[in-house]
N, C-alpha and C positions, 0 to 999 in steps of 0.2 A: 697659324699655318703660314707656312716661306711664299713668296710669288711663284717660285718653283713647284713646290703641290701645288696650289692653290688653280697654277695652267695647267699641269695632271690632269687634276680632277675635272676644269674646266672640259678637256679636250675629251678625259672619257665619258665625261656624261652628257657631248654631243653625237661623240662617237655611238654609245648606247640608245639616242632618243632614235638614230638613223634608221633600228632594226627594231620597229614599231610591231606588235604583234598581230600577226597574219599578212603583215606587209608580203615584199614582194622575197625580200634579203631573207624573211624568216622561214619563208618555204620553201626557197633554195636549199636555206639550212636544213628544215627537217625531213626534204628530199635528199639530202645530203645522210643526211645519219640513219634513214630507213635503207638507203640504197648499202652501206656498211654494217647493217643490223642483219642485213639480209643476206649474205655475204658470208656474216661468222655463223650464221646459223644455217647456211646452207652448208659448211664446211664441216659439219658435226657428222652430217650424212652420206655427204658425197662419196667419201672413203670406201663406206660398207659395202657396196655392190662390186667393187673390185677390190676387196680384200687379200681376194686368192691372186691376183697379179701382182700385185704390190708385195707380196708375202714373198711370193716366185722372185720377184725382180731382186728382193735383200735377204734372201737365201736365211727366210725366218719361217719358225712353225705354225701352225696354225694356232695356239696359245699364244705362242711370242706376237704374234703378229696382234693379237687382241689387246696390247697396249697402245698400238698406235692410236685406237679412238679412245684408250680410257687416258691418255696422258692430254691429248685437247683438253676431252672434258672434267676432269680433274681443276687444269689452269684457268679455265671460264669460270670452275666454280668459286676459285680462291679469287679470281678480278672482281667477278661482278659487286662484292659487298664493298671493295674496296674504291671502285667508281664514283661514289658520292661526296668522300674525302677527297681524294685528288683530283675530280673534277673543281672541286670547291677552291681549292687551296692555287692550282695550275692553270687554273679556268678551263672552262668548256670545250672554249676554240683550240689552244694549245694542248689539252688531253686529248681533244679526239685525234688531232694534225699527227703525235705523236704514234701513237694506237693507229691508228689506219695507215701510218708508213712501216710503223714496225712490223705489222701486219701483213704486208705485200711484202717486204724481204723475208722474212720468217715461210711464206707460202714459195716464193722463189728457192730458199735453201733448203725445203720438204724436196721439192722435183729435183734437187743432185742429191738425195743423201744416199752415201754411199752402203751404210749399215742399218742395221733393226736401230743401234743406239742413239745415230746423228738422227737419223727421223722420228725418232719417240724426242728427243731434244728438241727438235725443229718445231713438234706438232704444239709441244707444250708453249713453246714461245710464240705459237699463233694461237692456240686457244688462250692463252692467257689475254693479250693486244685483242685479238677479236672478241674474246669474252667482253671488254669491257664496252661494246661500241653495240652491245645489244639494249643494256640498259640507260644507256645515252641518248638512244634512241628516243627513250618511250619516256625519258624528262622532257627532251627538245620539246616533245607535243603540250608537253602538260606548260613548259611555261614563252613557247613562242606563237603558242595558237589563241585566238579571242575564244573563249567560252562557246561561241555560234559555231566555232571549224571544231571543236574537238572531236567530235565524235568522226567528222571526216579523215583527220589527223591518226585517230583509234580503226578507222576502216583499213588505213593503210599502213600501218603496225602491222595487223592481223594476219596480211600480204605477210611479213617478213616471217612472223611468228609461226603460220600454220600450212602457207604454201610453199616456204623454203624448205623444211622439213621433208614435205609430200613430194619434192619435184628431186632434191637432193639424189634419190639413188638411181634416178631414170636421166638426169643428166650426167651420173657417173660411170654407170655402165656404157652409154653413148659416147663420151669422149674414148675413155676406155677403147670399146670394142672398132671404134676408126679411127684413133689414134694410135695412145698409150695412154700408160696411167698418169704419167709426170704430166699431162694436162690439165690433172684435176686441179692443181695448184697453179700453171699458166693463166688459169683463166680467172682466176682473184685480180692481175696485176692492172688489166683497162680498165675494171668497174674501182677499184680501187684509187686508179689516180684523178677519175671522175668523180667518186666522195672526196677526196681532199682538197681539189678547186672548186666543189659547192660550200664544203666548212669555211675554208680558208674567204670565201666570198660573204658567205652569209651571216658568220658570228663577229662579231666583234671580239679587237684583240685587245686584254688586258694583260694589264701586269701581274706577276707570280705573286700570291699572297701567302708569304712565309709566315706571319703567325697562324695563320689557318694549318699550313705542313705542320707543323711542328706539332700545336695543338692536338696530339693522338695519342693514343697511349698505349704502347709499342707491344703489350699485356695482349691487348684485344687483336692484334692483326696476326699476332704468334698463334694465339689461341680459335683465333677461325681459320688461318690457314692448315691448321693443324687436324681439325675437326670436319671442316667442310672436305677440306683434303682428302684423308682417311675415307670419310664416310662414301666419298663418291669411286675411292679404290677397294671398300666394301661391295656398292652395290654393283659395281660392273667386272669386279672378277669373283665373288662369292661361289656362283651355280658352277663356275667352270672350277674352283678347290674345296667345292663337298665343304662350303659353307664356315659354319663350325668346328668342323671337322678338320678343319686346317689350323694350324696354329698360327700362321700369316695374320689368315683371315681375323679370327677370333683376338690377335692381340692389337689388330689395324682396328678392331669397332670398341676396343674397349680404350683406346688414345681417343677415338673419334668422340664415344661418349662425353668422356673427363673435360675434353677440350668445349667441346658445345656444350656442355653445363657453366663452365670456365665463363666461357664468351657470353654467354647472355646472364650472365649474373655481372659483370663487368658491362653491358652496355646498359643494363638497368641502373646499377647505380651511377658512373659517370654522368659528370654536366656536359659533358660536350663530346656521344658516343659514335664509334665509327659509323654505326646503323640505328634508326632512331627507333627500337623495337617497342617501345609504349604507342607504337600507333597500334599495334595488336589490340589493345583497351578499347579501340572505337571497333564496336561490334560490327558496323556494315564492312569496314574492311578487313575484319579478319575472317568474317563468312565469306568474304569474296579471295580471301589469299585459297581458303579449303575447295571454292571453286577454280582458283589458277590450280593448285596442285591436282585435282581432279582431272583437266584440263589436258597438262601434262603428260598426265599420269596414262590417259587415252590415247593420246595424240601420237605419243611415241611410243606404246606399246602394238599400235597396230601397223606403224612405221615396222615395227621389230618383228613383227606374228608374222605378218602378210610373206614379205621376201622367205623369214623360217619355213614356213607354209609352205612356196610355191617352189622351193629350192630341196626341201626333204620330203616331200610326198610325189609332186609332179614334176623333177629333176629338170626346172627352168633354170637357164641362163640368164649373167646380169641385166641384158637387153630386154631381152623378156620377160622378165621380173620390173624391170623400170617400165613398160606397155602398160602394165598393170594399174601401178602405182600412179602413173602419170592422170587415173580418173579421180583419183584422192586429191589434186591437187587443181588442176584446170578449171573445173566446174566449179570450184569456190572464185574465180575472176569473172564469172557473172554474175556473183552475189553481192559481192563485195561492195562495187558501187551505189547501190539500192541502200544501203544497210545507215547510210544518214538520214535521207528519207523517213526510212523506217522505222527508227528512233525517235523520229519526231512525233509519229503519229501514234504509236505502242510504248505501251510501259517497258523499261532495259528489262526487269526481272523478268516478263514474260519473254520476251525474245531471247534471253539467256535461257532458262527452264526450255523452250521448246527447242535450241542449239542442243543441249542435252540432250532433250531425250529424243531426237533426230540420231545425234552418234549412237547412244545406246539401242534402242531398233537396229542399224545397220552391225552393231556387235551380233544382236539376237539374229538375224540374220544370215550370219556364218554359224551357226549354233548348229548348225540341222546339216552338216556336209557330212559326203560322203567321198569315198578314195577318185571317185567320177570329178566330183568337183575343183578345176582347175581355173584359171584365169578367164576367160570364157563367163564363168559364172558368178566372179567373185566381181565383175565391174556394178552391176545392180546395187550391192549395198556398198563398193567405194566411193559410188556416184553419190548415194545417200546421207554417208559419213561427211562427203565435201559440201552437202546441200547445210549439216550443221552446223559445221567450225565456226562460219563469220557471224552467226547469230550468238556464237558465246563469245569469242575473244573480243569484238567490241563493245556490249553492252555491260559486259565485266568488267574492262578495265574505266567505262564511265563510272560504274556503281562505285568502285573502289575508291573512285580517286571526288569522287562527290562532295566529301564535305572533308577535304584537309585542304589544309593552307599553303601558301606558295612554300613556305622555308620546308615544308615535309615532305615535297618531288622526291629530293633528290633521295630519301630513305624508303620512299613509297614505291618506287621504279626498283628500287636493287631488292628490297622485300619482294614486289610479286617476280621478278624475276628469276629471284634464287628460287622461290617454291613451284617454279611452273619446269625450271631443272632437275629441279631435285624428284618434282613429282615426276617426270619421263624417267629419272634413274630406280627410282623404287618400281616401275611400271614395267620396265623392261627387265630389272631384278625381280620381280615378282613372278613375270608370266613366262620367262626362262625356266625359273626353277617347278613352278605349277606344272608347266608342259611336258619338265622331263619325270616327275613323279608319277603325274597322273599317268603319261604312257606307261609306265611301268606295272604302276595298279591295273590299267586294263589288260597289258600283256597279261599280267598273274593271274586274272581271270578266265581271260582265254585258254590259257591252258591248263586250269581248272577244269572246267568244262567239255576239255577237249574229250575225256572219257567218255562222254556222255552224246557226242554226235561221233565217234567212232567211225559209226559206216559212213559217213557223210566222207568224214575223213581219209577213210581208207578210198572210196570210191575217187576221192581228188587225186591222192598218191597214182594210184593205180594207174588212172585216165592221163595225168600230166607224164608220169613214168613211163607208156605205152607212146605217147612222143616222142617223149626226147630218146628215146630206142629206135622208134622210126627215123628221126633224124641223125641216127647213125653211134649214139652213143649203147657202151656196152650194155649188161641189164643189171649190173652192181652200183656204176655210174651213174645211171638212170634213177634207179634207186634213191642214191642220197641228192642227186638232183633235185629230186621233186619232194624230196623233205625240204632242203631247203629252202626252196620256191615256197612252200608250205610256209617257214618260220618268214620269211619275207614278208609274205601277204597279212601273217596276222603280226609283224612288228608294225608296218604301215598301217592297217585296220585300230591298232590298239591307239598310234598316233594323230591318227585324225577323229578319234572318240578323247584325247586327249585335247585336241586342239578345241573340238564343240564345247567342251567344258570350260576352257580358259574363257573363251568368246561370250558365255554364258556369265559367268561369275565378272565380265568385266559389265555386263550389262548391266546384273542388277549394281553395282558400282555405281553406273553413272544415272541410277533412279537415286541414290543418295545426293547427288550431284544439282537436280531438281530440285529437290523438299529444300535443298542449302539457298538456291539462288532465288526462290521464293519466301523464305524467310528473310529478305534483305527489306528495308526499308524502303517506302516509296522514292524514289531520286526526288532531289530538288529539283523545282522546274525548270527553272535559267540552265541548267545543264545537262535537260534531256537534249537538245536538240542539238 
């Protein structure tokens, strides 16, 4: 080695003793990377509650307008696998510095874009740069925190993971409705450059490690972008082109197959794989990836039910619809803090299983409404739902991460991560497509039947027709008036005996979700606490 390495090496391996873990520099950092985790996953949701403004403002349809959140989430899902290489290779400090500036320009040229196309552009250049600063995050804990703070470090992930989500469309309908919408993206750019002078403080900087770049093999990043890609333009435009039934659709999931078989049969044999997926072979963590996806799978399908709900049956606005939502999220910040404590003194499995089956109760819950039930009645089991979250997302991500080794973070973070994505994308593709079937099954019913209460029937016609003639309409008018009125009530009746269904089927889901997180092995002691 020259004298030249030799003071290199010197200078960075004093530079690295500086940022001792759990110091003071190491929680700047992972307050640095929750505060930007929180951020790209708040930015998933924000959009949805002003959809129809944003649509208005770029003179796009309401289909068009449904790419702007599938082009984010599409680029999170091709970043996040890629996070573990380029963090490796560019180092930490320097990937995230990057990604969190790209970040805030990317959310900056969202609020000018002049067309549907600059902003489906824009969105995907910020979910890709944000995607990646989700699982950056949730390394930083695993390898800047002592074993004693982890679970404190997993307390406040959970913040990012489950209350960013839940607050996302109640602070977008809010700027929105006292602003504009071009706010949703102003307000990335303060918290934004406060993550970059906590990174830029708290990590140490090294040098680029070009044999690490290089070292990939160009096979595998073709073949998951291609797959992860597809799949997630599968599951968030499927219900809206009849599925199958589309040729789009149907030729996007048969790439998406080809390629995800592709990719994991090339990270399998590779020595040196973009994603290290043999950690799937240790049983406690892949029982606990089926509990992220599970997780997921809840979390942001009732994100998606609730606002459908409250917007197609009790014709709420975004404001009013974010009132709502805002109990799914608040009440989990009095949990939160308790939740190291509590870990200390309870087994993770149980406190996981009973996070469970807390959501699933508050599904069953909504199971039993009726066309009465609006906001109002729906806070009882949001309060419930947020009473569960921090009891699974942080004893999970300890079970998970319990018995692997420092060098497997960086593939253990973009594993649960991609599957706690992908389980919200299959979740929200699931209970789209359930929701609009099933109404239609019980429409078909109903007027099934309809022969059969007849006078019931006639007596509505009659009664509501005798109205609206009072009210000044002819008696022909009147007539198909109050058929109508007729076909309204039992489309809405059909749809909220659809929705008890979905509510229903997600419950028993998340009793599968229990029996999983109870088959986990005892945690090691040293990393209960």
């Amino acid at each position: 080695m020259s004298a030249t390495q030799a003071g290199v090496a010197k200078l960075d391996g004093a530079m690295t003793q500086q940022v001792e873990p759990g110091g003071r520099r190491a929680w700047i950092a992972v307050f640095g990377g929750l505060i930007g985790a929180f951020m790209a996953i708040l930015d998933i949701q924000i959009t949805n509650a002003s959809m129809k403004e944003i649509q208005g403002g770029l003179g796009a349809t309401l289909e068009e307008g449904s790419w702007i959140a599938t082009a984010y989430l599409v680029a999170e899902m091709i970043a996040i696998p890629l996070s573990g290489w380029l963090s490796k290779g560019l180092d930490i400090r320097r990937y995230m510095l990057w990604n969190s500036a790209i970040f805030i320009f990317a959310s900056l040229l969202c609020s000018i874009a002049w067309n549907l196309e600059s902003m489906i552009a824009f969105r995907a250049m910020q979910g890709f740069f944000g995607g990646a600063l989700i699982p950056m995050a949730f390394r930083l804990i695993l390898e800047y925190l002592p074993d004693s703070k982890r679970a404190v470090g997993m307390a406040l992930f959970g913040v990012t993971a489950t209350f960013a989500p839940s607050i996302g469309p109640t602070l977008g309908g809010w700027l929105t409705e006292q602003f504009s919408w071009h706010y949703l993206f102003y307000i990335n750019v303060p918290p934004g450059i406060v993550v970059m002078s906590m990174l830029a403080y708290g990590l140490v900087k090294k040098p680029i490690n070009w044999p690490e770049l290089k070292n990939v093999d160009v096979s595998s990043i073709i073949t998951m972008a291609l797959g992860m890609g597809c799949l997630e333009v599968v599951l968030e435009e499927g219900n809206r082109k009849d599925w199958f039934g589309s040729d789009f659709i149907r030729n996007l999931a048969i790439v998406a197959a080809v390629n995800i078989a592709l990719f994991v049969y090339l990270q399998l044999k590779s020595k040196a794989p973009l994603v290290n997926l043999k950690l799937l072979a240790n049983r406690d963590f892949s029982i606990s990836t089926i509990a992220y996806f599970l997780l997921g799978l809840a979390l942001f399908s009732s994100i998606y039910m609730v606002p459908l709900y409250l917007s197609q049956i009790q014709d709420y606005n975004s404001l009013e619809i974010g009132e709502v939502l805002m109990w799914l999220g608040f009440p989990q910040l009095l949990i939160l803090p308790f939740m190291p404590m509590l870990m200390q003194r309870f087994d993770n499995r149980y406190l996981a299983a009973f996070g469970f089956f807390m959501f699933g109760v508050s599904y069953y819950m909504n199971s039993h409404m009726t066309a009465d039930f609006a906001g109002p009645q729906l806070i009882a089991s949001m309060v419930v739902r947020a009473i569960g979250q921090p009891f699974i997302m942080v004893p999970i991500g300890m079970l998970a991460t319990a018995r692997l080794q420092k060098h497997e973070n960086a593939s253990a973070s973009t594993v649960l991560n991609v599957v706690r994505n992908l389980g919200g994308a299959v979740g929200i593709a699931m209970v789209s497509t359930l929701t609009d079937n099933l109404g239609r099954v019980h429409l078909a019913r109903m007027k099934e039947t309809l022969p059969a209460v007849s006078p019931l029937a006639n007596d509505y016609l009659s009664s509501t027709a005798a109205m609206l003639q009072a009210a000044g309409s002819d008696p022909v008018t009147a007539s198909q008036q109050a058929s109508a009125l007729l076909g309204q009530t039992m489309q809405q009746q059909a749809m909220v005996q659809a929705y008890n269904d979905v509510f229903f089927i997600m419950a028993g889901l998340l009793v599968v979700a229990v029996v999983a997180v109870l088959s986990i092995h005892k945690p090691i002691p040293q990393q209960a606490g």
